[in-house]
N, C-alpha and C positions, 0 to 999 in steps of 0.2 A: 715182507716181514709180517708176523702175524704172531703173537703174545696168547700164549695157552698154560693154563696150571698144570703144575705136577702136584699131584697129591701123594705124601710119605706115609705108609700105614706101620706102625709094628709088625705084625704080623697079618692084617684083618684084609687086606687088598683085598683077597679074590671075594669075599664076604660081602665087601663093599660095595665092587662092580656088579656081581649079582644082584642086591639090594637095588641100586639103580638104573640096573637094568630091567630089573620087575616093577619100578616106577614108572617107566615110560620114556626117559630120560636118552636111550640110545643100547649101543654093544660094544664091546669088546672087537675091536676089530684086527689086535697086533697084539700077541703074550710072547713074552722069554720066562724064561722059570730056572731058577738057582738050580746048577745041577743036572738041566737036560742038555743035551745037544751041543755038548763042550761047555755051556756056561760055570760060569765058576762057582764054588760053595762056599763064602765065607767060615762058616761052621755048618755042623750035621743039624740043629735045629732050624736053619732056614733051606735047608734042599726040599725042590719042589715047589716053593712061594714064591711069587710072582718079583720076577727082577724087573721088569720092564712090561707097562700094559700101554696100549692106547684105547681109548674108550670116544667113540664118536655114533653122534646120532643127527637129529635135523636142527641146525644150529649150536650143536652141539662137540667143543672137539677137548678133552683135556687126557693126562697123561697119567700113568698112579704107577707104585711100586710098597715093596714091604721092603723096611730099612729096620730094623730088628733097634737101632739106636734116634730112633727118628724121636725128634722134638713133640710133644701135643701142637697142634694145629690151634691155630691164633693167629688174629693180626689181620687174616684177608678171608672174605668171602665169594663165594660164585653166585653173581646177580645174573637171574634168568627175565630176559625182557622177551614177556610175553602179551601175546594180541587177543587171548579169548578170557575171559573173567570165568566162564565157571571152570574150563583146563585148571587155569592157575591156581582156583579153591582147589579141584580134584590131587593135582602134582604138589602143594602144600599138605594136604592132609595125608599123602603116602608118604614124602620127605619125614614130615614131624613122626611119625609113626614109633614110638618107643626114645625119642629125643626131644630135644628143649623147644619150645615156643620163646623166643625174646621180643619180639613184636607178636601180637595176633595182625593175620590177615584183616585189612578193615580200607577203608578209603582216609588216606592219610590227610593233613593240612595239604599237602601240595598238591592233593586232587587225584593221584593215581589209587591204584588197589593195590596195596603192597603189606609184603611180610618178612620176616626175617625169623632164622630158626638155625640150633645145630643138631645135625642127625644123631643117629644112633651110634654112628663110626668119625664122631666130633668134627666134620664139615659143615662149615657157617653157609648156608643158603639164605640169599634174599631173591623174594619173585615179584616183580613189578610189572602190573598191567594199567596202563592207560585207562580211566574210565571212558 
């Protein structure tokens, strides 16, 4: 067994994955697309947008899709446990890049280096490194 996100976008998936995939974060390694290859079209504005992605990189493994009726994202985050303190400032300040800071990066009470933030495509990131 093994527990992975799926992430629902409006419309913004391929956007997204691109975006963190220019962070450093992994690839795209599996797309279905509304509309190709027998896939179905709910309606004519989602042909072509991503029905099913998987995105995997080194420790990295979650799932994303455009659901044109999809909820705003809340409620859970992807905690990235990281072992190099400047990576995690570097992967912090590409994530935040045009999105929220709700923690700054800093060395918390409990000793680690950690930060929390939602991006530009409203996924909550928290990155904790050990000092």
């Amino acid at each position: 067994m093994q527990l992975s996100n799926y992430l629902f976008f409006t419309t913004t998936c391929e956007q997204a994955l691109a975006f963190y995939t220019q962070c450093g974060l992994g690839k795209i390694t599996e797309v279905l697309r509304f509309g190709v290859d027998g896939m179905p079209v709910p309606h004519e504005a989602m042909r072509g947008k991503i029905m099913h992605a998987r995105f995997e990189g080194p420790g990295v493994l979650f799932f994303a899709s455009d659901n044109d009726d999809a909820e705003p994202m809340r409620g859970s985050a992807h905690i990235l446990q990281m072992k190099d303190r400047q990576l995690t400032k570097q992967l912090f300040d590409k994530l935040a890049d045009q999105g929220v800071v709700t923690t700054p990066l800093a060395v918390q009470i409990w000793g680690d280096y950690f930060g929390k933030l939602t991006d530009r495509f409203g996924v909550q990131w928290m990155l904790n490194c050990p000092v």
